[in-house]
C-alpha positions as CSV (number, residue, x, y, z in Angstrom):
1,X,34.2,-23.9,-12.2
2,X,35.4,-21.3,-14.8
3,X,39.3,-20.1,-14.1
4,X,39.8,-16.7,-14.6
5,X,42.4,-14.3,-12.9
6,X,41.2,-11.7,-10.6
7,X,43.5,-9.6,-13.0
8,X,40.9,-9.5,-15.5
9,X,38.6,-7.0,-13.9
10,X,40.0,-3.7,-12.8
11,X,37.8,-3.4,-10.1
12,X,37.8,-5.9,-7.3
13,X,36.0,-6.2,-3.8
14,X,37.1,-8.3,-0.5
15,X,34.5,-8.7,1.8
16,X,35.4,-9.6,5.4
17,X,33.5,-9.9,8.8
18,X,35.5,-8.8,11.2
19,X,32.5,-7.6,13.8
20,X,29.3,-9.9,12.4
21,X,28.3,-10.1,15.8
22,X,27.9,-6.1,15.3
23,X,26.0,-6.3,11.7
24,X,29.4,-5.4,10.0
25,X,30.8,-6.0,6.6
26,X,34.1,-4.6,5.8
27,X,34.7,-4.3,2.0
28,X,38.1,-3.1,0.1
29,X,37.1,-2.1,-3.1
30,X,40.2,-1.9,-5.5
31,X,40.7,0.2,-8.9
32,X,43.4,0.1,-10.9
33,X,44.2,1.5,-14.7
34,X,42.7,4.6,-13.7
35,X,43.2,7.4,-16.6
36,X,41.2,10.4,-15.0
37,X,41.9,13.3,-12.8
38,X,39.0,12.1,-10.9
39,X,35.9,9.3,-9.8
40,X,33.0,9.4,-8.7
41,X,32.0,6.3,-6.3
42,X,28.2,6.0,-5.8
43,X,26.1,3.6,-3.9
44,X,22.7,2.8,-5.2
45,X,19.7,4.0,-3.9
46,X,17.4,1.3,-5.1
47,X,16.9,-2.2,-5.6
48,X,15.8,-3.0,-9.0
49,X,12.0,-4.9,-8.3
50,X,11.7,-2.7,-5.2
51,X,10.3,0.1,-6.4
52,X,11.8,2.6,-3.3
53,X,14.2,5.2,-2.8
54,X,15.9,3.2,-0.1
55,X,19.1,5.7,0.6
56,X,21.6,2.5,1.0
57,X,23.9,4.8,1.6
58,X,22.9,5.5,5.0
59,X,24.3,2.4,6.1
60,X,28.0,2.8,4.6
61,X,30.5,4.6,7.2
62,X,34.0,5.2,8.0
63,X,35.0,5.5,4.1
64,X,38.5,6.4,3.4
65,X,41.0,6.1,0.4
66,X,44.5,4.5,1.2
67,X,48.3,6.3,0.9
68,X,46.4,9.6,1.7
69,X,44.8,10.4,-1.9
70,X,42.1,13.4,-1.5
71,X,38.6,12.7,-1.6
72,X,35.2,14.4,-1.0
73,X,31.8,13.5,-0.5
74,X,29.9,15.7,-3.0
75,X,26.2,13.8,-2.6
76,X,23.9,11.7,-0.4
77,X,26.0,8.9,-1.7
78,X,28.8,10.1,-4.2
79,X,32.0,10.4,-3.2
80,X,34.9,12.2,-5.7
81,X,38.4,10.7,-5.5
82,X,41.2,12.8,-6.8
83,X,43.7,10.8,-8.5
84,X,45.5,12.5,-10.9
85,X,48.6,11.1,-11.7
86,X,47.3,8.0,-10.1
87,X,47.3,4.0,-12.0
88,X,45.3,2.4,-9.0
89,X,43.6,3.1,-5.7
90,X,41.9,1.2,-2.7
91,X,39.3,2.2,-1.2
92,X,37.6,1.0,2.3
93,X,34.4,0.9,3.9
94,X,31.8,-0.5,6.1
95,X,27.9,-1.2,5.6
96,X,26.0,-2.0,8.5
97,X,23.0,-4.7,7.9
98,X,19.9,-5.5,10.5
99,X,17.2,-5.2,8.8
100,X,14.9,-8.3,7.8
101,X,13.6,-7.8,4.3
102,X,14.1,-9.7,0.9
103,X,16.1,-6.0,-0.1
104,X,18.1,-5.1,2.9
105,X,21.7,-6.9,3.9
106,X,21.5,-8.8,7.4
107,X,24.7,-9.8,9.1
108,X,24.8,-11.7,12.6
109,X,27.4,-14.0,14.1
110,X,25.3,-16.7,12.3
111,X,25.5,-15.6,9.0
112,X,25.6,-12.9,6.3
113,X,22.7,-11.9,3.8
114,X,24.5,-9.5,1.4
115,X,22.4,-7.4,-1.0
116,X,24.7,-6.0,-3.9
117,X,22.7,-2.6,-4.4
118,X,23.2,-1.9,-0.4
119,X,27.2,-2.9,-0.3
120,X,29.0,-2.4,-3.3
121,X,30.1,1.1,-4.5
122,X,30.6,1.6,-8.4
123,X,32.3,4.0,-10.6
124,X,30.2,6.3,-12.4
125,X,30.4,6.1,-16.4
126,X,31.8,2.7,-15.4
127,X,28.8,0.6,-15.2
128,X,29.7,-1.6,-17.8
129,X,33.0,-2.4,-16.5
130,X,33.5,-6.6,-15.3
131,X,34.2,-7.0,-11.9
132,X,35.4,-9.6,-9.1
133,X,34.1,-10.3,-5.3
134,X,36.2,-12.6,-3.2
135,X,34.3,-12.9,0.7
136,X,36.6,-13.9,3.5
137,X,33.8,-15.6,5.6
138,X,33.9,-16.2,9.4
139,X,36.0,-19.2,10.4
140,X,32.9,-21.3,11.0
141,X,30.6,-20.3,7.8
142,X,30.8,-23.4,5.4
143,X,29.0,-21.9,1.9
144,X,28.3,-19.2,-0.2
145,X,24.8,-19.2,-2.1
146,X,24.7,-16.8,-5.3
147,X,24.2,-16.5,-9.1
148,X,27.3,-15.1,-9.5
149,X,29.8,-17.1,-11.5
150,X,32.8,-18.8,-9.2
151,X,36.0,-18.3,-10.3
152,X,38.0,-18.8,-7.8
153,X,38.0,-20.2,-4.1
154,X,36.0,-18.1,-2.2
155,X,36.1,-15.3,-5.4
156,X,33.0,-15.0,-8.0
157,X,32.7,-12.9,-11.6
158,X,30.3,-10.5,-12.7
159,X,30.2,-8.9,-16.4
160,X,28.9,-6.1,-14.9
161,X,27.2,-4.4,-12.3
162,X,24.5,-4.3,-13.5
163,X,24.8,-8.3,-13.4
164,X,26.9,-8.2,-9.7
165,X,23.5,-6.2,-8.5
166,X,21.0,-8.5,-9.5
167,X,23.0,-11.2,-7.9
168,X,22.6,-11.5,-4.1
169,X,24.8,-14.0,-1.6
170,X,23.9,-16.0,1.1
171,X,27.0,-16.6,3.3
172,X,27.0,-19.5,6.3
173,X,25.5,-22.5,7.2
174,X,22.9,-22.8,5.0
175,X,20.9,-26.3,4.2
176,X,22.0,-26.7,0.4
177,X,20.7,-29.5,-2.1
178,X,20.3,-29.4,-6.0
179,X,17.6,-30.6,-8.3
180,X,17.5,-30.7,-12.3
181,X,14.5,-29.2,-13.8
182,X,14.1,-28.4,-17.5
183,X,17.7,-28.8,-18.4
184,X,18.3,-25.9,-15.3
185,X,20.9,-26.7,-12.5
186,X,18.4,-25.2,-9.1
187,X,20.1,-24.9,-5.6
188,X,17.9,-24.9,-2.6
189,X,20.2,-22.6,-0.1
190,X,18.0,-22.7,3.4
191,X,18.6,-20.2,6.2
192,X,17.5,-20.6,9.7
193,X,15.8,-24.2,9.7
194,X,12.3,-25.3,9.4
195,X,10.0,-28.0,8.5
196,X,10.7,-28.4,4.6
197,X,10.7,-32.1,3.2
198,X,13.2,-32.0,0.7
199,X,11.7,-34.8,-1.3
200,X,8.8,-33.1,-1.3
201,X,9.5,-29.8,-1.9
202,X,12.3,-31.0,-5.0
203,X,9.5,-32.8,-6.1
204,X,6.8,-29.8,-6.4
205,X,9.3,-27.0,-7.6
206,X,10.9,-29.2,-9.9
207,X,7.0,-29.6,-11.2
208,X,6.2,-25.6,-11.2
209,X,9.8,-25.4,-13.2
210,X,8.9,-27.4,-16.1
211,X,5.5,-25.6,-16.3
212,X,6.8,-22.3,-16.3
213,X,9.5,-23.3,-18.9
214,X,6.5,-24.3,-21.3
215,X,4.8,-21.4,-20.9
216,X,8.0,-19.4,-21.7
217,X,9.0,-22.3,-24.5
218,X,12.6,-22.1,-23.5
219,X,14.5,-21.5,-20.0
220,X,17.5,-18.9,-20.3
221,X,19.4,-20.1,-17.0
222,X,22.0,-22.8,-16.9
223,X,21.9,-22.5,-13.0
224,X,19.3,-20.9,-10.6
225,X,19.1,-20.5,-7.2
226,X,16.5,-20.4,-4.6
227,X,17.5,-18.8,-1.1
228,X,15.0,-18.6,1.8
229,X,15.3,-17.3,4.8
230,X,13.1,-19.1,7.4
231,X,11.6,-17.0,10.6
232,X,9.5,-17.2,13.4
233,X,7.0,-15.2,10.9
234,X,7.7,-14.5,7.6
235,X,7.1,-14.1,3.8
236,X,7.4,-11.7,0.2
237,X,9.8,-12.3,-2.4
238,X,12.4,-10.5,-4.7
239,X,13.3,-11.7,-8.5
240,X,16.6,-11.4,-9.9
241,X,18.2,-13.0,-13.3
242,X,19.2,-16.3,-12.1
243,X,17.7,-16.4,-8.2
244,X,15.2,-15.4,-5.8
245,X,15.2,-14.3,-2.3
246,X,12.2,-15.7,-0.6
247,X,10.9,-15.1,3.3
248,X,8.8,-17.7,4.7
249,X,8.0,-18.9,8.4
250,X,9.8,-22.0,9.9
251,X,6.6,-24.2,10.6
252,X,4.7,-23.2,7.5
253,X,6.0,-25.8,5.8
254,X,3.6,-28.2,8.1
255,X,0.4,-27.0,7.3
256,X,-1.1,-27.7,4.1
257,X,-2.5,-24.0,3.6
258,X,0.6,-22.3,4.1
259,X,3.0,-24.8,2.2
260,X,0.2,-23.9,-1.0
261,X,1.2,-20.6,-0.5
262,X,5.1,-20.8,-0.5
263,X,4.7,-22.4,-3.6
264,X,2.8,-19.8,-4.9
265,X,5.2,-17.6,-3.7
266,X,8.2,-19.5,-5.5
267,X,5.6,-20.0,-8.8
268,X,5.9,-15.7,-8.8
269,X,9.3,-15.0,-8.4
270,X,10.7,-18.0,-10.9
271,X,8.1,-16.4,-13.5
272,X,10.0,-13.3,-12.8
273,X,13.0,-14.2,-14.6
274,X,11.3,-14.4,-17.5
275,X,8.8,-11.5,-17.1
276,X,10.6,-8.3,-15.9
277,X,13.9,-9.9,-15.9
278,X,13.9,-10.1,-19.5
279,X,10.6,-9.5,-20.9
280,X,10.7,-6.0,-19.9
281,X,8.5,-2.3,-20.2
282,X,11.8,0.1,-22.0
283,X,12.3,1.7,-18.1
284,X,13.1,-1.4,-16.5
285,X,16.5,-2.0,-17.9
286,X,19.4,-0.6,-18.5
287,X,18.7,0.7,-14.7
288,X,19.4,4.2,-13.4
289,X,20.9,3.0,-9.9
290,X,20.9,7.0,-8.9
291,X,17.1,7.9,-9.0
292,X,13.5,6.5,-9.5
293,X,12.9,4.7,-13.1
294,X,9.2,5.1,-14.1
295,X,7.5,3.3,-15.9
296,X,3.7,2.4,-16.1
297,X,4.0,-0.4,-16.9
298,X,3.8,-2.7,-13.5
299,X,0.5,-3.7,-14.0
300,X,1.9,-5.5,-16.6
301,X,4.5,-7.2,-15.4
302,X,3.7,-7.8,-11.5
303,X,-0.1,-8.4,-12.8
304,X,0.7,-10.7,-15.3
305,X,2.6,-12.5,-12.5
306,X,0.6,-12.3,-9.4
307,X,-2.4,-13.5,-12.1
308,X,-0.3,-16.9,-13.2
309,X,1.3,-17.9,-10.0
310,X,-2.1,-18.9,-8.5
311,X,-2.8,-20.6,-11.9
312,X,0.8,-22.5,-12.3
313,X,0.4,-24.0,-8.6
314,X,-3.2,-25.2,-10.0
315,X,-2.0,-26.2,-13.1
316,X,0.8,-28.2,-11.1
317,X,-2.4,-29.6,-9.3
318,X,-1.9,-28.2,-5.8
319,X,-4.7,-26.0,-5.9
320,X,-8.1,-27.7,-6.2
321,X,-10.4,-25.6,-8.7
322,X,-12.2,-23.9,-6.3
323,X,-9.2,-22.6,-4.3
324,X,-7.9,-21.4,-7.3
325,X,-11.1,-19.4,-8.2
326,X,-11.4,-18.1,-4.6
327,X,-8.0,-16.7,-4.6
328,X,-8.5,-15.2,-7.8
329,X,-11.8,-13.7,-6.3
330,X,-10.2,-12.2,-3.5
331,X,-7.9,-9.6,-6.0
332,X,-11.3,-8.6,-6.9
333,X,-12.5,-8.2,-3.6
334,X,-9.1,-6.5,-2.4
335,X,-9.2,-3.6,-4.7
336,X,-12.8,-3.2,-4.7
337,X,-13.2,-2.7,-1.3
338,X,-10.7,0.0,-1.3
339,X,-12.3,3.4,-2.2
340,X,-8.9,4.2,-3.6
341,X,-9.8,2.1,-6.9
342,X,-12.2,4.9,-8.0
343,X,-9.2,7.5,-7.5
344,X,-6.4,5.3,-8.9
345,X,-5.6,3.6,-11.9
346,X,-3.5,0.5,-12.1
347,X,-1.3,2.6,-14.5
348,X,-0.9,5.4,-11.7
349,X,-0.1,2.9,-9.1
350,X,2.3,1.8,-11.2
351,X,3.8,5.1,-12.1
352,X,3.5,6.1,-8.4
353,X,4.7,3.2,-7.0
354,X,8.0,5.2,-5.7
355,X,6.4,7.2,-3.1
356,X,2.8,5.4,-2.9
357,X,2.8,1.7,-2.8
358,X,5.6,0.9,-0.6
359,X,4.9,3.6,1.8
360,X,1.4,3.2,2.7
361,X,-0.6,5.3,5.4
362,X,-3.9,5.6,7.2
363,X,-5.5,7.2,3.8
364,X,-3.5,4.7,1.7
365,X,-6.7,2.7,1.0
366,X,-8.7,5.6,0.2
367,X,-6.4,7.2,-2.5
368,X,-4.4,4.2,-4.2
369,X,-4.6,0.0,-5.4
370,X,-2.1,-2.1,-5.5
371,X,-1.0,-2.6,-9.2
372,X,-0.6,-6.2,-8.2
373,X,-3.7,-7.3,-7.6
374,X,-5.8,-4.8,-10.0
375,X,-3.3,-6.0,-12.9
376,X,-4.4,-9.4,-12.5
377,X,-8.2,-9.1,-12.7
378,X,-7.1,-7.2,-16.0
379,X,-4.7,-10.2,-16.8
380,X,-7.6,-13.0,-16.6
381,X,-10.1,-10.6,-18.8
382,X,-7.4,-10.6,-21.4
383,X,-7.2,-14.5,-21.2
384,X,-10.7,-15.2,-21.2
385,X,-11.2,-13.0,-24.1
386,X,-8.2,-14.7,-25.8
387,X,-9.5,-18.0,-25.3
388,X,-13.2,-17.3,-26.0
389,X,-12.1,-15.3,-29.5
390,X,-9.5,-18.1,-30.4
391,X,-12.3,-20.7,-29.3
392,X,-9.9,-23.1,-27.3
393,X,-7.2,-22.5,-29.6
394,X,-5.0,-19.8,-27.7
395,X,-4.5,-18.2,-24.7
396,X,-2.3,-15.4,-22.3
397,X,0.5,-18.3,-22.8
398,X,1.0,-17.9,-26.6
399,X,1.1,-14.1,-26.2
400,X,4.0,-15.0,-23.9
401,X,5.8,-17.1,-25.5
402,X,6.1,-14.7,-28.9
403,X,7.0,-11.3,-26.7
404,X,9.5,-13.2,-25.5
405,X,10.6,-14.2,-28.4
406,X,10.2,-11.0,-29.7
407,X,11.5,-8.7,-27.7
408,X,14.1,-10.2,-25.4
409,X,15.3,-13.2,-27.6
410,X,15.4,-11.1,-30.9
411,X,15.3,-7.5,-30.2
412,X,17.2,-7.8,-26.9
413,X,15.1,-4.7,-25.6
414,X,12.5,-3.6,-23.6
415,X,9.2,-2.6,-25.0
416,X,6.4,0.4,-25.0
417,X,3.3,-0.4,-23.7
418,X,1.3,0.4,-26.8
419,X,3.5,-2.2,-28.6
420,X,2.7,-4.9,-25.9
421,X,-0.8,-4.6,-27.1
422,X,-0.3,-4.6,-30.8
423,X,1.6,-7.8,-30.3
424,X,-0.9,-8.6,-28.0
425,X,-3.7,-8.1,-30.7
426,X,-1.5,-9.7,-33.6
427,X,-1.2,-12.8,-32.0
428,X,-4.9,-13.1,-31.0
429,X,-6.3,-11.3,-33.6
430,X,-8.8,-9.3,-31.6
431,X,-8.8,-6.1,-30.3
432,X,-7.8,-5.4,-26.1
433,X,-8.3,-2.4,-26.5
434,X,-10.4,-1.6,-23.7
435,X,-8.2,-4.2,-21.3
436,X,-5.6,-1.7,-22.0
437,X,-7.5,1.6,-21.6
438,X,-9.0,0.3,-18.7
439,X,-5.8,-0.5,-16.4
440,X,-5.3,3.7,-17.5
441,X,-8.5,4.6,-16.2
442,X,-10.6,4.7,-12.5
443,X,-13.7,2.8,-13.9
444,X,-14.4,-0.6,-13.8
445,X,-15.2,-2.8,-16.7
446,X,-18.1,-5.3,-17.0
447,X,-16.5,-8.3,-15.5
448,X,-19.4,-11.2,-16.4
449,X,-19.0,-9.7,-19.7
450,X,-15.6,-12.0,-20.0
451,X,-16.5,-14.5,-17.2
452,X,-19.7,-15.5,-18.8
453,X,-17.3,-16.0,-22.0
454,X,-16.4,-19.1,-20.1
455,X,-19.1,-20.5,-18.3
456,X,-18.0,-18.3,-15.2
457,X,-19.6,-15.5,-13.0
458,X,-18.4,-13.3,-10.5
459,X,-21.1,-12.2,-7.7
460,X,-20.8,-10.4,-4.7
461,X,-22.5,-12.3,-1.6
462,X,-22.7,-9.4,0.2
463,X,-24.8,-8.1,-2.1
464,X,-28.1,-8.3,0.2
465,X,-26.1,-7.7,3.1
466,X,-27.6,-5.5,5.7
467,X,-24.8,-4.6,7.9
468,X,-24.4,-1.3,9.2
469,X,-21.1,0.9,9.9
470,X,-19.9,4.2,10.7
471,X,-16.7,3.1,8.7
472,X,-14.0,3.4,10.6
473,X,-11.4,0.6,12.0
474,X,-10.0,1.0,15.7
475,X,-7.6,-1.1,18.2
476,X,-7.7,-0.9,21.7
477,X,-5.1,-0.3,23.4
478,X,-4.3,0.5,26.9
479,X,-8.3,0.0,27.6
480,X,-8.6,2.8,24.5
481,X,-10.7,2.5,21.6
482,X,-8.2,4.1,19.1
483,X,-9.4,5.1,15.0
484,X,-7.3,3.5,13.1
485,X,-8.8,4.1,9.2
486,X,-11.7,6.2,8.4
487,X,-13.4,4.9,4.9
488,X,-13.8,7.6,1.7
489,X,-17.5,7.9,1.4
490,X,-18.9,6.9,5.1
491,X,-20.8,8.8,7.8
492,X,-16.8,8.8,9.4
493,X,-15.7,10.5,7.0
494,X,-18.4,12.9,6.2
495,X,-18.9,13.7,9.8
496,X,-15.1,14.4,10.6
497,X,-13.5,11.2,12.8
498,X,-10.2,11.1,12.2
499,X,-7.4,8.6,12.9
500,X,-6.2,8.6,16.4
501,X,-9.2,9.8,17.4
502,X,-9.9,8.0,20.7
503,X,-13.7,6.8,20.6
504,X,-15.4,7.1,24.2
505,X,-19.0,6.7,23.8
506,X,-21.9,6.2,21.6
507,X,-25.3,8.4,22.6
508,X,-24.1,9.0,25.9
509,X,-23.2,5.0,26.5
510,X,-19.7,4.1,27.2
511,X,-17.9,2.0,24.9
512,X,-16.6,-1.0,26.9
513,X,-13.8,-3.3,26.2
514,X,-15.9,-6.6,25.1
515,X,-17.5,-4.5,22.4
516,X,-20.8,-5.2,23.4
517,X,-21.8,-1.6,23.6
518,X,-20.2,-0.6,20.1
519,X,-21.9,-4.1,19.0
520,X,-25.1,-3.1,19.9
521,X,-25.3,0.1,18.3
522,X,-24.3,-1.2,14.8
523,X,-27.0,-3.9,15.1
524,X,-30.0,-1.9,16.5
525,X,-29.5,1.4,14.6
526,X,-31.1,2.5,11.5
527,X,-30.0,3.3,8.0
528,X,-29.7,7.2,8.2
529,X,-29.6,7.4,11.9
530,X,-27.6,10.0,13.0
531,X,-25.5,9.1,16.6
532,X,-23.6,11.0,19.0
533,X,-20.0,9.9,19.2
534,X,-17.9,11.0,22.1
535,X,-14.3,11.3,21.2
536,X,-11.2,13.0,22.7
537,X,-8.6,14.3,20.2
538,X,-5.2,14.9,21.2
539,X,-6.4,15.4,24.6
540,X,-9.8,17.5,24.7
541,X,-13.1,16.3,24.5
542,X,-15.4,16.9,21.4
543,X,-18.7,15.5,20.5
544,X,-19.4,15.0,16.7
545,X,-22.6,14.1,15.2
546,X,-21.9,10.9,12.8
547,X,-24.8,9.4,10.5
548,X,-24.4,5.3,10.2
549,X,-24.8,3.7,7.4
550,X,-25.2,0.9,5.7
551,X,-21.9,-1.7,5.3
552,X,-20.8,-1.6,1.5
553,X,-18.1,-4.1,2.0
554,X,-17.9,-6.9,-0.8
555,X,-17.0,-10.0,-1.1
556,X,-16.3,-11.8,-4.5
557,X,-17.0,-15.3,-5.5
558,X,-16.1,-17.0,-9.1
559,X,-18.5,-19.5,-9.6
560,X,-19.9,-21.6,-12.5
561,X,-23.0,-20.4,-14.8
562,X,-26.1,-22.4,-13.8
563,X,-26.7,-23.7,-17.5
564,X,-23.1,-23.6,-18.9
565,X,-23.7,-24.8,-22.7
566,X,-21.4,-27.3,-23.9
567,X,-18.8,-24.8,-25.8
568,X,-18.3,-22.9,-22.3
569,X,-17.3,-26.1,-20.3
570,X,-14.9,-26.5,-23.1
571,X,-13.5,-23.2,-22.6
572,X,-13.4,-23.5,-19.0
573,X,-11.2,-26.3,-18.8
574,X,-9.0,-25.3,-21.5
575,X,-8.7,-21.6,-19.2
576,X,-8.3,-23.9,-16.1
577,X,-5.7,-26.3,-17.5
């Protein structure tokens, strides 16, 4: 533990509980050295790797300023402080927290989750300013889980805020152990229980750790930390510069399946603190806490991601080959199944991730792609071509290593996405061009082109499929057959069913609640056939005449060539490896 006077900061927070049983945290937020008339306090509205205008402001109440100095609230979440004549003011609030998310602050009588972005106020134009946190927890919370640097009992540093908000805290009873991996202090800081074998689970993180590090060729953390928070159902993730929040379900940890996939989950987020956390696209850092911070670039660096955390885990030989190649198929089949990946391009998801991707709809998959998934089947193209052109000699994991060597270790900035692909192309030596073009584009490129590069193709088994559809999803509920999607492109669509449509009958037969009816109409149509569907919307009756037609629904495989030549198998087990 570092000693260092609260003194040294001139701003300074106390959080209590006084109410947890409530979802309160009461924070006293002094200033001092003040040398302006006025301040502006803000809250952020964002989370930095949660790409939505959250309004954390919503949640802060009962502000006030102590000995009576004037204040004003001039914004959504500014407030202006009149001090004038003033050396030092305090300040105090409380932000209420119920909400389960990786990104949102949850306080109960059990413990306290605190998110940085959604408690603490700052000073605007003060950014840069250090600062100091000291938590009073209830009487019967034993620890405190964060990246922040402990100075004191109780009381933790921050250089900035920019560092204090890219720092969450656990606060309670946590399960807490440690492991050493690559030269990198890791806490484990578990919330809520579950089913975990420590041994185990030290054992196979300590293992993804060490890969990650050699991809990245050095690890910039002295100390890491991994919090979970364990439901009844759970899951997702959030990356910050020296720890994760992860969600996962209590049992999960029992079956094989679902421990894979934690790991996966853990294989993503530690990558993180390498790529976006410091390996960055020029928009993603310094961060504009105020407003959305665009940047196309996502495709990149939640792509690049969601593509290697599948590898990593079957690297770290948890994945056999096979489950590795179906989970990479599946990104294929999850954005090509969506009719929104002939409207959207990765880089517009991206872009538009700030009023698009985390606020999805009913036409959601008929207008947009998740930049996750479509960045990854650009990611292993980029590979394969790497490791085709470079024969065995290079792949994605050298491009790595020198951009971050590049830009973060020696330029200490972020980058343009045009220079990402010149580095890209100096270190291969081959053009990407079209990689690159592509992921700004609605067309899709010849995949076997770069799978057969390997040994590799990628079919569609529903290819011969003969399945029929009017292309729409519905629930019942209540004993009512209720639209849920209608598909871009199908007789649905074309023949006007909306969502929340309630679907009674088909040619005069009444749907009933086993199916068989709407069952037997999809099997014994034909292609073309044009069928009377009885619906009621919002009350009155309507019949509309809606032509079924044939199921376009794929479903991906990766499998190997039938006569890989000698040079391929090579190739595929230095892609697989």
């Amino acid at each position: 533990m570092i000693e260092k006077s609260n003194n040294t900061s001139k701003i300074h927070f106390d959080v209590s509980f006084s109410e947890p049983q409530a979802h309160y945290a009461d924070i006293k937020m002094s200033i001092k050295e003040i040398q302006t008339d006025f301040i502006d306090v803000k809250m952020p509205v964002w989370s930095p790797g949660s790409y939505l205008i959250r309004e954390y402001s919503k949640q802060l109440e009962r502000f006030s300023v102590e000995d009576h100095v004037k204040y004003e609230k001039i914004s959504k979440n500014t407030w202006r402080i009149y001090c004038k004549n003033l050396n030092s003011l305090v300040i105090n609030y409380y932000v209420y927290g119920f909400e389960t998310s990786v990104r949102t602050n949850f306080i109960n009588e059990e413990h306290a989750f605190i998110v940085p972005t959604a408690t603490f106020l700052y000073i605007d134009g003060m950014i840069d300013e250090s600062v100091t946190v000291k938590f009073f927890p209830k009487k019967d919370w034993k620890h405190i889980s964060t990246g922040l640097e402990k100075v004191e009992h109780h009381t933790f540093f921050a250089p900035d805020f920019d560092i204090l908000y890219d720092s969450p805290i656990e606060i309670g009873n946590q399960d807490i152990w440690t492991i050493q991996a690559s030269g990198v202090e890791h806490e484990f800081a578990m919330v809520g229980g579950g089913t975990y074998d420590k041994e185990r689970l030290s054992a196979d993180v300590q293992k993804i750790v060490e890969e990650e590090t050699r991809i990245w060729g050095s690890n910039p953390n002295k100390r890491y930390v991994f919090i979970t928070h364990n439901y009844q159902s759970g899951g997702g993730g959030l990356e910050h510069l020296n720890s994760t929040v992860l969600g996962a379900s209590r049992t999960a940890y029992s079956n094989e399946g679902s421990y894979k996939t934690y790991l996966s989950l853990i294989a993503h987020e530690y990558f993180h603190l390498w790529n976006v956390k410091r390996l960055r696209p020029k928009a993603l850092g310094p961060f504009d806490y105020d407003q959305e911070n665009y940047t196309t670039g996502l495709w990149i660096m939640e792509g690049f991601t969601s593509y290697y955390d599948n590898l990593i885990i079957k690297r770290c030989g948890f994945f056999s080959e096979q489950e590795y190649l179906n989970l990479l198929a599946n990104d294929f089949t999850t954005v090509l199944n969506r009719p929104g990946h002939q409207i959207q391009s990765a880089a517009e998801a991206s872009f538009d991730a700030w009023i698009k991707y985390y606020r999805q709809d009913e036409n959601s998959p008929n207008s947009s792609i998740s930049y996750y998934n479509k960045g990854a089947m650009l990611t292993v193209l980029l590979d394969l071509k790497i490791i085709a052109a470079s024969k065995g000699t290079k792949k994605l994991d050298n491009v790595l290593q020198v951009a971050y060597e590049y830009f973060y270790l020696q330029q200490n900035r972020g980058f343009e996405e045009y220079e990402f692909q010149q580095l890209v192309e100096e270190v291969s030596g081959i053009s990407v061009a079209e990689i690159f073009h592509a992921a700004h584009e609605n067309g899709e490129l010849a995949y076997n082109d770069y799978f057969n590069l390997v040994g590799f193709e990628i079919i569609d088994i529903n290819a011969e499929s003969s399945y029929l559809s009017l292309g729409i999803n519905y629930q019942k509920n209540d004993g009512l057959h209720i639209i849920t999607a209608v598909e871009r492109g199908s007789g649905a669509w074309d023949g006007g069913l909306n969502v929340r449509d309630e679907l009674i009958a088909i040619n005069g037969i009444r749907l009933d609640m086993k199916d068989k009816e709407y069952d037997y109409f999809m099997q014994h149509s034909t292609e073309g056939e044009i069928l009377d569907i009885l619906i009621a919307r919002d009350g009155i009756i309507k019949e509309l005449k809606i032509q079924i037609r044939s199921n376009n629904k794929k479903m991906f495989r990766i499998q190997p060539l039938k006569d890989q030549s000698e040079e391929q198998q090579k190739l595929a087990q230095f892609w697989l490896s």
